[in-house]
DOMIFI-221979 format. One line per 10 residues: their letters; for each residue x negated, y negated, z negated of C-alpha. Coordinates in steps of 0.1 Angstrom, whole numbers, plus 2048, in hexadecimal, padded with zeros to 3 digits. Layout:
N
A = X:Y:Z  ...
END
This chain:
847
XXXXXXXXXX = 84D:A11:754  850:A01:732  82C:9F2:737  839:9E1:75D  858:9D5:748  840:9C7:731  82D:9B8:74C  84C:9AA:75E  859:99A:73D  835:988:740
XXXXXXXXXX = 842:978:761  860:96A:750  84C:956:733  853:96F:718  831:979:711  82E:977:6EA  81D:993:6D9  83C:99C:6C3  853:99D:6E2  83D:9B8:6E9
XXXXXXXXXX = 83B:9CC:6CE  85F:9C7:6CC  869:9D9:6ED  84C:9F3:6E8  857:9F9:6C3  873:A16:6CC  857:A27:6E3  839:A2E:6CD  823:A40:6EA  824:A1C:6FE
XXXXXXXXXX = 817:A08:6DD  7F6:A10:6EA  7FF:9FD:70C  810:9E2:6F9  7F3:9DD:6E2  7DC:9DB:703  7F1:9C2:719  7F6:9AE:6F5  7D3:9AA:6F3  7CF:9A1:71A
XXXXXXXXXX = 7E8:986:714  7D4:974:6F9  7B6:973:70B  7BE:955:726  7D3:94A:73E  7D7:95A:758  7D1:94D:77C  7EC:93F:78D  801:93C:775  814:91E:76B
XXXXXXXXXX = 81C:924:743  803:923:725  811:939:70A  813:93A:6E3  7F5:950:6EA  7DF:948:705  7C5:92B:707  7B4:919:721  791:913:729  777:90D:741
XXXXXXXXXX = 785:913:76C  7A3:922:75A  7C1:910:76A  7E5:912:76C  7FC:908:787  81D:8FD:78E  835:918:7A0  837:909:7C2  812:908:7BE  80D:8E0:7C6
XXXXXXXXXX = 801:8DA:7A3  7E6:8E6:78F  7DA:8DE:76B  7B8:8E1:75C  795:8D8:753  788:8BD:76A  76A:8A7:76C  76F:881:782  756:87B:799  732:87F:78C
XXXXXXXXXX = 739:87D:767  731:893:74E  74F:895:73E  76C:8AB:736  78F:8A3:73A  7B4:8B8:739  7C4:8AC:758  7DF:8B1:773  7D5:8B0:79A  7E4:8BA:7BC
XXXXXXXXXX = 7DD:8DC:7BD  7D4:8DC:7E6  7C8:8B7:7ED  7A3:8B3:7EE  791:89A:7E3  7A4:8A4:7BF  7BC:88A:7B8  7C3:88A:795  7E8:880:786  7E8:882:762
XXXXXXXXXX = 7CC:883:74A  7D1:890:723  7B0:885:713  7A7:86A:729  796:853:70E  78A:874:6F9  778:88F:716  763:8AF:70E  73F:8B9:718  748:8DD:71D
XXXXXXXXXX = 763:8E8:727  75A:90D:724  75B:906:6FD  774:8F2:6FD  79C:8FE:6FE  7C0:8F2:705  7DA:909:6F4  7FA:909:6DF  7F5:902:6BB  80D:8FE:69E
XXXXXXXXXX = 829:8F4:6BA  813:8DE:6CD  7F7:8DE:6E8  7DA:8D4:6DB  7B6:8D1:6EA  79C:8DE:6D3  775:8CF:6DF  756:8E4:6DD  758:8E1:6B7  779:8EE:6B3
XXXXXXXXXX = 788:8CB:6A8  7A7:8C0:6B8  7A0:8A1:6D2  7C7:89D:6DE  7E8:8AA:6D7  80D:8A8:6E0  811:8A0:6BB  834:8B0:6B6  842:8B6:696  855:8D7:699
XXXXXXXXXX = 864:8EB:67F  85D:90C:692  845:912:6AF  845:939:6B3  853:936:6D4  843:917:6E5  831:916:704  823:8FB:721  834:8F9:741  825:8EA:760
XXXXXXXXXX = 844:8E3:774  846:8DF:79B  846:8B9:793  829:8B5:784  837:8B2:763  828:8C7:747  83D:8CB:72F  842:8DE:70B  860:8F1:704  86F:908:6EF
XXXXXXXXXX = 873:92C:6FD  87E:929:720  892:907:71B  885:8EE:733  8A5:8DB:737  89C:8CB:713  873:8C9:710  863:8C2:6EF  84D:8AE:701  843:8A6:722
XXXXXXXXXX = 829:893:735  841:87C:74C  843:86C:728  81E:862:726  810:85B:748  7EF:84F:74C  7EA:83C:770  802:84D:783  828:850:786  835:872:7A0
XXXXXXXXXX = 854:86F:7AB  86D:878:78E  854:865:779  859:84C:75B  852:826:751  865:81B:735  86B:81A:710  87D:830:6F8  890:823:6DD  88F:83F:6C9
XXXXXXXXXX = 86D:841:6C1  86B:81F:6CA  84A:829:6E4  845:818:705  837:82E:724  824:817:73B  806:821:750  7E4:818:74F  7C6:816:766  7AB:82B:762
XXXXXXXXXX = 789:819:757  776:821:778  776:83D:78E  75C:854:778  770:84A:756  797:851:753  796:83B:731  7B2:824:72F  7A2:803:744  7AC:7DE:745
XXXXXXXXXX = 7D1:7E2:753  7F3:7EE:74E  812:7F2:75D  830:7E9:748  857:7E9:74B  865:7C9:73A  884:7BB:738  891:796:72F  8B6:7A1:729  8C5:7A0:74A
XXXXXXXXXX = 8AC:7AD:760  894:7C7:759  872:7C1:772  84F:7CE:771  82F:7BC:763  80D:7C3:767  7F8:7B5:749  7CF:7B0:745  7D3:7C8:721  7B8:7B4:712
XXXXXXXXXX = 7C4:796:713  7EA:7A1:71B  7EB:787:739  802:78D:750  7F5:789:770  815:796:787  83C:79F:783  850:7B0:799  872:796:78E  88A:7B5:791
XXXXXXXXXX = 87E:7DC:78E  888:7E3:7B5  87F:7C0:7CB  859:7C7:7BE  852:7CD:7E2  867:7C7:800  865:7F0:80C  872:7FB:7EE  895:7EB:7F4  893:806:812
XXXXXXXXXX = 8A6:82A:80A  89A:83F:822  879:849:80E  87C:83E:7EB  892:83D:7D3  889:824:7B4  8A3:823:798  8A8:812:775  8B8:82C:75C  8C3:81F:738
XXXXXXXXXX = 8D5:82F:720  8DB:839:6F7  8B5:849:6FC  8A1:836:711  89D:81D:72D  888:825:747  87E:81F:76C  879:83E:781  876:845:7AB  87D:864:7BF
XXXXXXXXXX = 874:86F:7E4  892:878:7F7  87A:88B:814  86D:8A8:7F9  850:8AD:80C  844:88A:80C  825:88B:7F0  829:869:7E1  819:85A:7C2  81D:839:7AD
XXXXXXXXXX = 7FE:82C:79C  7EA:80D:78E  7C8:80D:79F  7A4:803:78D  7A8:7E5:79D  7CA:7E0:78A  7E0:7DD:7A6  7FE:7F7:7A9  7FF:80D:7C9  814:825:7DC
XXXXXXXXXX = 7FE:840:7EF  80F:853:803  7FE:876:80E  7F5:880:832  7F2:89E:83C  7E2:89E:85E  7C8:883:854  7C1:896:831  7C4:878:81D  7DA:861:80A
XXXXXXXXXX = 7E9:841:81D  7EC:822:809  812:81A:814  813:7FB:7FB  806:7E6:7DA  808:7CC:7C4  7F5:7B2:7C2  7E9:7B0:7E5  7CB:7A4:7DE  7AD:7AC:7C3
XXXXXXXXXX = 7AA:78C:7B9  7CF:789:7B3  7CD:7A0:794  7BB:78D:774  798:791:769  791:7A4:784  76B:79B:787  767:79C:75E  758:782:749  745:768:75E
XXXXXXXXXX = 74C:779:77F  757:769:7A0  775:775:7B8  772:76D:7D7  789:77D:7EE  778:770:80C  75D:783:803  752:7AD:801  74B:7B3:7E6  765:79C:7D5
XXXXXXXXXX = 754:79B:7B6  733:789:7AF  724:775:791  720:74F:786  6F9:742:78C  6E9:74A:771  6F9:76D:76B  6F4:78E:772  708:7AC:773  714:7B9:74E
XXXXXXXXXX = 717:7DE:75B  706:7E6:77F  715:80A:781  739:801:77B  730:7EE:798  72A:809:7B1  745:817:7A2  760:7FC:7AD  762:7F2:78B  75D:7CB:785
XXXXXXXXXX = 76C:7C3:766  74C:7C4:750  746:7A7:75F  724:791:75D  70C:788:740  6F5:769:73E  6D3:76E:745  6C6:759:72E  6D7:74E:70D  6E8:728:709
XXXXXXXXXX = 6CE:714:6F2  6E7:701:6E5  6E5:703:6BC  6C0:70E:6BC  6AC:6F3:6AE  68E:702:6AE  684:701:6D4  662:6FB:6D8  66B:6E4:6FC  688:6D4:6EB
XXXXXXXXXX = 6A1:6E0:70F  6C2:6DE:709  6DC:6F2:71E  6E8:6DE:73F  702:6E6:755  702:6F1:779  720:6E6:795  732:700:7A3  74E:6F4:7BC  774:702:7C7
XXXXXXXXXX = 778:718:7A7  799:720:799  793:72B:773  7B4:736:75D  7B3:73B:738  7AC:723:71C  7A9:701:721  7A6:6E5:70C  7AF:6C6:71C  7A3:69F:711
XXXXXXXXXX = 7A5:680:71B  783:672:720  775:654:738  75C:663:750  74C:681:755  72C:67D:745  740:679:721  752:69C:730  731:6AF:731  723:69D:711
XXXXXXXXXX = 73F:6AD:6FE  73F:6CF:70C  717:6CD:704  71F:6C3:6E4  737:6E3:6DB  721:702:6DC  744:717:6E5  748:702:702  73D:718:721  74A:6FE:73D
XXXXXXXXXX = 75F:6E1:746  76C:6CA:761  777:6A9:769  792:69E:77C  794:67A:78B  7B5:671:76B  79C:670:752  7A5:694:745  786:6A9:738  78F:6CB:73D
XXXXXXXXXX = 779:6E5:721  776:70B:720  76D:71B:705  75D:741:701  75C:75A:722  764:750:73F  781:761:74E  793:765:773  77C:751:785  787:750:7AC
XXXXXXXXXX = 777:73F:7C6  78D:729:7DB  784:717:800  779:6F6:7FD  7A2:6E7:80E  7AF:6FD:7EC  7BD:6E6:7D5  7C0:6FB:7BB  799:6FC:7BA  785:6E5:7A4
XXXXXXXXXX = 763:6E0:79E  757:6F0:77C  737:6E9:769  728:70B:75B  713:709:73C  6F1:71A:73F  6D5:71B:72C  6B7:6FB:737  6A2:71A:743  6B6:725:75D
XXXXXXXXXX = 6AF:6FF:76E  68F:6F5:77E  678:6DF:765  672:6C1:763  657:6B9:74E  63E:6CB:762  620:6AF:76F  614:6B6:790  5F2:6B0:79B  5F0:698:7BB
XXXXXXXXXX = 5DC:6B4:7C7  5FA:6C7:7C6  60F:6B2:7D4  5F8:6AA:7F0  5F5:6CD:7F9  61C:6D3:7F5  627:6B5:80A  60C:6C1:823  619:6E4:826  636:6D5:826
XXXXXXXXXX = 633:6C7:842  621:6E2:855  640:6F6:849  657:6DC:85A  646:6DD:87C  648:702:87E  66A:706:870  670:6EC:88C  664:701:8AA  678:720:89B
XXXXXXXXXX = 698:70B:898  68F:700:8C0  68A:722:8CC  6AB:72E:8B5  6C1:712:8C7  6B7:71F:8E7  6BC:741:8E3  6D5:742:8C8  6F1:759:8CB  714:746:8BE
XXXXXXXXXX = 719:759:89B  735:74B:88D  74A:752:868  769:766:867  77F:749:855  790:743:834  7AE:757:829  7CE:747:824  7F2:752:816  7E2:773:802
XXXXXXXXXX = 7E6:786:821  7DC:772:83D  7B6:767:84D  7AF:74A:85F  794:752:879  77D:73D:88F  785:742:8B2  75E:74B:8BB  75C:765:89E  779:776:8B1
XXXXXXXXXX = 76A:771:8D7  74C:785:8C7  75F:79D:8B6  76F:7A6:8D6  753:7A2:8EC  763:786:8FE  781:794:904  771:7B0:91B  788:7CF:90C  7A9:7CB:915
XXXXXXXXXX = 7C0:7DF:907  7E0:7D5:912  7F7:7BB:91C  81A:7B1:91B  836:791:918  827:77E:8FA  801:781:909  7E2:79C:90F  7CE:7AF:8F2  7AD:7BA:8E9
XXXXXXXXXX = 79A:7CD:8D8  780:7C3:8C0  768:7CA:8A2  75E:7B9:883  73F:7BA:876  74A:7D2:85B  752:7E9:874  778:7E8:872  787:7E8:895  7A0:7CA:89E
XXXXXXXXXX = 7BB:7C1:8BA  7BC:79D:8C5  7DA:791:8D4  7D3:772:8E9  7F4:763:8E8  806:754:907  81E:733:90F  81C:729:8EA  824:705:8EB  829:702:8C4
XXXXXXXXXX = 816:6E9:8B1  7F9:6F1:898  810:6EB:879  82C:702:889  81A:71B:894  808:723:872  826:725:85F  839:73C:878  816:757:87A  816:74F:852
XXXXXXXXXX = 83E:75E:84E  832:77B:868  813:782:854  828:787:836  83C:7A4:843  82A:7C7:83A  83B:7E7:841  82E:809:849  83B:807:86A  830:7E4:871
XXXXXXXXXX = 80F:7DC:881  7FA:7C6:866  7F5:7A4:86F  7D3:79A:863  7CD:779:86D  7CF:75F:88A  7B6:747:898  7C5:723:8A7  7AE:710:8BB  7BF:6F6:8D0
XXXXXXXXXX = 7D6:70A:8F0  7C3:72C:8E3  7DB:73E:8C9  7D1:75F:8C2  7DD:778:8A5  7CA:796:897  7D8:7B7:891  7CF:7D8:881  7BF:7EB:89C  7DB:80F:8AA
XXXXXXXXXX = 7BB:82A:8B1  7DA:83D:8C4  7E3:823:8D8  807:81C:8E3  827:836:8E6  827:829:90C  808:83D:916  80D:85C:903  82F:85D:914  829:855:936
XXXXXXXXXX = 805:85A:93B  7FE:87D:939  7D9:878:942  7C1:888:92A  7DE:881:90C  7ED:8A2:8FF  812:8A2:901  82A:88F:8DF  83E:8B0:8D2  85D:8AE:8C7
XXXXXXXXXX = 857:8A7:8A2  83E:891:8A9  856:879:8BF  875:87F:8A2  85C:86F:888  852:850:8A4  87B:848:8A5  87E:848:886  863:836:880  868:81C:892
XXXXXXXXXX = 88D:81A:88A  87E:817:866  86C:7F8:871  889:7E9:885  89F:7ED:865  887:7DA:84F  882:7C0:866  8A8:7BD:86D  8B3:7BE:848  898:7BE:82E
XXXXXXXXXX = 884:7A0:839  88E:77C:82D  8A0:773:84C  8A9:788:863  88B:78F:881  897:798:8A4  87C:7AC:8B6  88A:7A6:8D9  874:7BD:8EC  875:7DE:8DE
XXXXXXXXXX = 863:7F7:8F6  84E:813:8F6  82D:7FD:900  83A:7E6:8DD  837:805:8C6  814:80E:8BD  805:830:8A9  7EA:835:892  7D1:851:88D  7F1:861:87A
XXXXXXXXXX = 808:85A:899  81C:845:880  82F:82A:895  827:803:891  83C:7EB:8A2  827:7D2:8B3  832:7AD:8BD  84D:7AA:8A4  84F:786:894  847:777:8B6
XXXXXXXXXX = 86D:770:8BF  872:75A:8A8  887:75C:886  8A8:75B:88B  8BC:73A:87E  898:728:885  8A0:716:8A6  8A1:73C:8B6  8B6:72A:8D6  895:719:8E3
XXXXXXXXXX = 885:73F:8DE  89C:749:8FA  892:735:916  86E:742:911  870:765:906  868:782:91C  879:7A1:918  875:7BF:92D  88A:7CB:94A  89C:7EE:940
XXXXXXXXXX = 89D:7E5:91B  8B1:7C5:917  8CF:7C4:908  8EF:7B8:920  8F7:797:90A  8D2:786:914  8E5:783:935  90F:784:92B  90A:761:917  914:770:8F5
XXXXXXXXXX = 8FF:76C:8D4  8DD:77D:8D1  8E0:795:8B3  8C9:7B2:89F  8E2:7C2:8B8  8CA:7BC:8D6  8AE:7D0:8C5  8C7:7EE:8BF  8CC:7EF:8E6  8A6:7EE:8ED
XXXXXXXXXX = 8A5:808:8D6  8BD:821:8E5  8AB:81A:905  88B:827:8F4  895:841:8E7  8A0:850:908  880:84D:913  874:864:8F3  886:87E:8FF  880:881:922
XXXXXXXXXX = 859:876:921  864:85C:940  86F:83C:947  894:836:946  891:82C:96F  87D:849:977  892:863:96D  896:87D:98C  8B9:897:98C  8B3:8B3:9AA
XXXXXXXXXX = 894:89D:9B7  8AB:87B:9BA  8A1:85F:9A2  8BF:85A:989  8C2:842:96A  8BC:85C:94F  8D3:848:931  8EE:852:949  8E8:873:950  8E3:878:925
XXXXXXXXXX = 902:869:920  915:87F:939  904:89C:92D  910:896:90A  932:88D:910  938:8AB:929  928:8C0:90D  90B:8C7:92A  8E8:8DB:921  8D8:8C1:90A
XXXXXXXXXX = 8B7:8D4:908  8B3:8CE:932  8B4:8AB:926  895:8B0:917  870:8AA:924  866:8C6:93C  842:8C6:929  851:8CD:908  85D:8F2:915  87A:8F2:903
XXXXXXXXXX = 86B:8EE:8E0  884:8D6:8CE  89B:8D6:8AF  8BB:8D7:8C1  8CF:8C7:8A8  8B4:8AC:8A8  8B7:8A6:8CA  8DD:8A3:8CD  8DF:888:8B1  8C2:875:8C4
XXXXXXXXXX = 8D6:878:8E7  8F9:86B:8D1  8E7:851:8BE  8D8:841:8E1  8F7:843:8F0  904:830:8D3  8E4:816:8D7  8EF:80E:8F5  918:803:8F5  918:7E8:908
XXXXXXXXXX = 933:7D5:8EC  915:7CC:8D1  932:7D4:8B8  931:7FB:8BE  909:7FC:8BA  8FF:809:897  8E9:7F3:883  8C6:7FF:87C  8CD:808:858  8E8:821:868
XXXXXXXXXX = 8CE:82B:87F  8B5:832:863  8D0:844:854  8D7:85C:874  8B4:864:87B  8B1:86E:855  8CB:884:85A  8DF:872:83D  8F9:869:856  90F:87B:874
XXXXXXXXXX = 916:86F:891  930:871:8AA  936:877:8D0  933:853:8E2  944:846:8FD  934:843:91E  920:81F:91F  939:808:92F  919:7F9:941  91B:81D:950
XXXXXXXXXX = 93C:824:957  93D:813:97B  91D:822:985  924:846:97C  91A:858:99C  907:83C:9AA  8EC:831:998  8DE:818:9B1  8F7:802:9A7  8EF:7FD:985
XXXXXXXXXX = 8EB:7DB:974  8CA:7D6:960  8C9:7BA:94B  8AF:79D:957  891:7A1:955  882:789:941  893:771:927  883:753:936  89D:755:952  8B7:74F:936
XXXXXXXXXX = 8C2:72D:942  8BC:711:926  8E3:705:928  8EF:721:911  8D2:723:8FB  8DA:706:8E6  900:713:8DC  902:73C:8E3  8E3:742:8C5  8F3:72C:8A8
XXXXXXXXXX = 911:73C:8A7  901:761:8A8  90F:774:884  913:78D:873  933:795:882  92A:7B5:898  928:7CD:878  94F:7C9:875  955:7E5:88A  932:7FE:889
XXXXXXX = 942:816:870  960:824:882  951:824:8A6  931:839:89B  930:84B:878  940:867:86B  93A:87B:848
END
């Protein structure tokens, strides 16, 4: 019994050899045990465990792992490298994704020899020669009773005994790339030490890289920066700690707060759904990202970053390299350079940059040829850095100065007189389109070599036979180009990008990328879509767009404001193409197609559960809410349907055809008159003559998620084997405290989270009021569906109230907004406020 004692004061961290002795002391025939399990204890760690003790070690596969089993910490080796490191990983995600590293610019070559235990107070990893690589570096006036925790967070931390409420140290202090929700960024001003995070150097090499993330502050506001380290440019700043993206001001998933006090300041996020596996980091290619794991897929989901494009972060291409973001790979190198480091290369990382292949002459007197360097002409570059800038009369004196400076490595001219010199490597080099006009055409320095001679005599023999091959050349290429122009097939370029999010394509590239428009997916009020593939395989919908009568000016800038809103539940614009009458934008591709068919077409589609629908509701409330609230101005979908809400291989919900009603307060009344809604989801004010709000999306959105439930249009709803309109019979249901569960779609069987499915039923009732005063916002919706928020027992629809017992005679709302006659568009739409939120509160919420 004393030995299980023993054993079982193992389980509760006190595990020190003189613990033992002390409880076996008073029971000399049990020394013998206590002497074994002592021993035992020194040997390792054991498996599964999530503590290293005063006396235990760790070495080779030895691991240990955090109580609820999602972390683990250990030996591990990135990718094919050699190398040893002591790291922190998801314990059940595969491939390995790593969190925190402790040697990451110090590894081992065996890790069988090498070991991570508690020494003089601090954990220390001791290499294969017994020398200590890293440490937590505490100073401690005793350290009998320390030990290292792996908590449930992923924090490792070192405390004294069993205190964990004040660690000696702990690794949400010194994070590496990533920040897990309960995470730190800040500085302490104690020890005066900053915690920032910093990229890895490639994806073999956890070294500190080129890039860090850092929490600054210019006395007012506190913001993040992310900085190029070796030259501490700052290539991007978030302004304010929580606007750094537009989802973050959201609260239904994240919470991201600024915490400052006598200690510390620091930034720090939380998850308020636990299960959610989120992380924070700064990517190789030094922009910061939110992944977001999923489970059914097996892989992480990039939900956000910063900057949005490579080419956006500085130096990313390395010395003398090009970024091109039209391009894949972005990266390439200056004529007359080669690449510095090949295998970074394959390994996505670019920041060695290029190296000349042969060395500038300039200096070197002793030439036998007497070359000096020249310069080559390299249009639409954009290069930052140092610049020295002088006033000289024509380009030739430019280039004769620059020639004359050995340190001068390239120049340009601009049409004031201004000579423009660089000095030393060149940096940030990004390759613009030729209608940029931040591009301007730089000189590059090379050595004479790298230029063809011209000193060399030709024979006329030569020549003679050149120009006659020549020739014979011409006639033959002239045949090929005959037969090529006869058979040619029209092979067109994709287009430039504009806006940092946004490509322009050629309307051909996108009639072979669809085939001509032979796949049809769909169709509906703003025009038909396609489907189509790039030549990089990625699969596209086209959207030929219908009754657009905007100009070419207009038109841009309108798909340029949509092509700026990203959300998770938004379908990604990723370009447009505008050819005359032909106006045509380009989405992300929905592999699952739209909630329509999975609904009501039961063909070969397996049947939506329950939890499945839940998370498309409140999906797409999420979308609706960010679109309502979170954008600039405020975006009225204005046909909200099933066919409108799309799903990815993860049936996450994307709204489709948002954007396309216009922005409200942007001359939305002539948006009226051409519109189409749908019949069964309009709102009544399209047709009463009162102000179009968000309000008019709520409704639609009620209507929708009536259909969720019942797996049938609203219309189509049969009671005892007579059609009735089913937003009737749920509201009467609910308000008679009827069976809700019958409500429920037959092919479900009854498999539902009751209390779910009531607070769906209340909340549609509530989308539905026919005063827009009594709808909830989205926000509130959001709130509902998260379960943050009660909701009361509605009133019957007052659009419902006459038709009780005879639905034939109910009113639907028109059927398309083009019927709107043009005499109230012009006043009804500017004066449509804020005003309906006045009463929301009182009608629909309660604690």
């Amino acid at each position: 019994m004393l030995l299980l004692h023993l054993i079982f004061k193992r389980g509760k961290r006190i595990e020190t050899c003189s613990s033992i002795f002390m409880d076996a002391k008073s029971r000399p025939r049990f020394m013998v045990a206590a002497i074994f399990l002592c021993l035992f204890l020194q040997v390792s760690v054991s498996d599964g465990a999530d503590t290293i003790f005063i006396n235990q070690s760790l070495s080779g596969d030895q691991t240990i792992v955090s109580a609820d089993e999602v972390f683990e910490l250990g030996f591990f080796t990135p990718g094919n490298s050699s190398n040893y490191y002591i790291g922190i990983w998801y314990k059940e995600l595969f491939p390995r994704t790593i969190v925190w590293v402790a040697n990451r610019d110090r590894p081992v070559s065996d890790r069988f020899s090498s070991v991570l235990r508690i020494s003089s107070g601090n954990l220390v990893l001791l290499n294969e020669s017994r020398a200590p690589i890293w440490s937590t570096n505490m100073n401690l006036t005793t350290s009998s009773a320390v030990q290292a925790v792996l908590l449930n967070r992923g924090n490792l931390v070192l405390i004294e005994g069993s205190n964990l409420s004040t660690p000696l140290w702990q690794s949400f202090d010194y994070p590496t790339d990533t920040i897990l929700p309960g995470g730190k960024l800040g500085f302490n001003k104690k020890t005066k030490r900053s915690s920032f995070l910093t990229s890895w150097k490639n994806s073999e090499d956890p070294a500190p890289g080129y890039y860090s993330l850092e929490l600054s502050s210019n006395g007012t506001k506190v913001y993040l920066v992310l900085r190029h380290r070796s030259s501490s440019e700052i290539y991007w700043s978030s302004e304010e700690f929580f606007s750094f993206v537009p989802e973050k001001g959201l609260n239904y998933l994240y919470n991201f707060s600024h915490v400052s006090n006598d200690n510390e300041t620091y930034l720090t996020y939380d998850v308020y759904n636990s299960s959610i596996i989120s992380r924070f980091m700064i990517d190789i290619s030094g922009q910061i990202k939110q992944m977001n794991w999923l489970p059914l897929a097996q892989k992480w989901n990039l939900f956000w970053l910063q900057p949005k494009q490579e080419c956006a972060v500085y130096g990313f291409c390395g010395a003398y390299g090009v970024c091109n973001g039209n391009n894949f790979p972005f990266c390439s190198c200056l004529i007359g350079f080669e690449a510095k480091l090949p295998r970074d290369r394959s390994l996505k990382d670019y920041s060695g940059g290029c190296q000349r292949k042969t060395e500038l002459q300039c200096g070197d007197n002793g030439l036998a040829n007497g070359d000096k360097d020249r310069f080559t002409k390299i249009p639409s570059m954009v290069l930052s850095g140092y610049k020295n800038s002088l006033q000289i009369r024509n380009i030739a004196a430019c280039e004769s100065t620059c020639l004359g400076d050995c340190s001068c490595t390239a120049y340009a001219y601009d049409n004031s007189s201004s000579c423009l010199i660089w000095s030393g490597d060149l940096l940030n080099l990004k390759q613009v389109t030729a209608d940029d006009r931040k591009g301007e055409t730089l000189y590059i320095r090379l050595a004479a070599s790298e230029f063809p001679s011209s000193k060399k005599i030709v024979s006329v023999k030569k020549i003679i036979t050149y120009v006659s091959s020549a020739a014979a050349f011409a006639v033959v290429l002239g045949l090929i180009v005959f037969v090529i122009l006869r058979r040619r097939k029209k092979i067109v370029g994709m287009g430039k990008a504009v806006d940092d999010s946004l490509v322009v394509f050629e309307y051909r590239y996108l009639q072979n990328a669809t085939k001509n428009f032979s796949k049809k997916l769909g169709g509906g009020g703003f025009g038909s879509v396609f489907k189509g593939t790039l030549p990089d395989s990625t699969v596209i919908a086209v959207k030929q767009l219908e009754s657009i009568s905007q100009g070419e000016k207009q038109f841009r800038a309108e798909v340029s404001t949509i092509g700026i809103i990203q959300h998770v539940n938004l379908v990604r614009l990723r370009g447009f193409c505008s050819r005359g009458t032909k106006k045509l934008l380009v989405y992300d591709y929905m592999p699952n197609g739209s909630l329509d068919s999975h609904l009501f077409e039961t063909k070969n589609l397996k049947v939506l559960n329950w939890e499945t629908r839940y998370k498309i509701a409140l999906g797409t409330a999420r979308g609706l809410y960010y679109l309502h609230e979170k954008c600039r101005e405020c975006i009225i979908h204005c046909d909200i349907k099933p066919d409108n809400v799309l799903l990815d291989a993860e049936f996450c919900p994307k709204l489709a055809d948002f954007g396309l009603a216009k922005l409200v307060g942007r001359d939305f009344s002539r948006v009226l008159t051409t519109i189409r809604g749908t019949r069964g989801y309009l709102a009544p004010e399209w047709i009463s003559g009162l102000p179009i709000t968000a309000k008019a999306d709520v409704y639609s959105f009620g209507m929708l998620l009536f259909e969720i439930i019942s797996g049938r249009r609203n219309s189509k709803y049969y009671v005892e084997d007579e059609v009735s309109f089913f937003p009737i019979f749920v509201a009467t249901v609910i308000i008679e405290g009827g069976d809700v569960v019958s409500l429920l779609d037959p092919r479900l069987e009854g498999k539902v989270d009751a209390e779910e499915l009531i607070r769906v039923c209340r909340l549609a009732c509530w989308c539905i009021q026919y005063e827009e005063t009594q709808r909830p916002s989205m926000g509130q919706i959001v709130q509902i569906l998260d379960g943050l928020t009660n909701v009361n027992l509605p009133p019957l629809p007052r659009l419902f109230q006459a038709t009780v017992g005879n639905p034939d005679e109910i009113i639907f709302p028109t059927e398309s907004c083009s019927r709107l006659e043009s005499s109230r568009a012009g006043n009804s739409m500017s004066t449509a406020t804020s005003s309906v939120k006045s009463t929301e509160s009182s009608l629909l919420l309660k604690s």
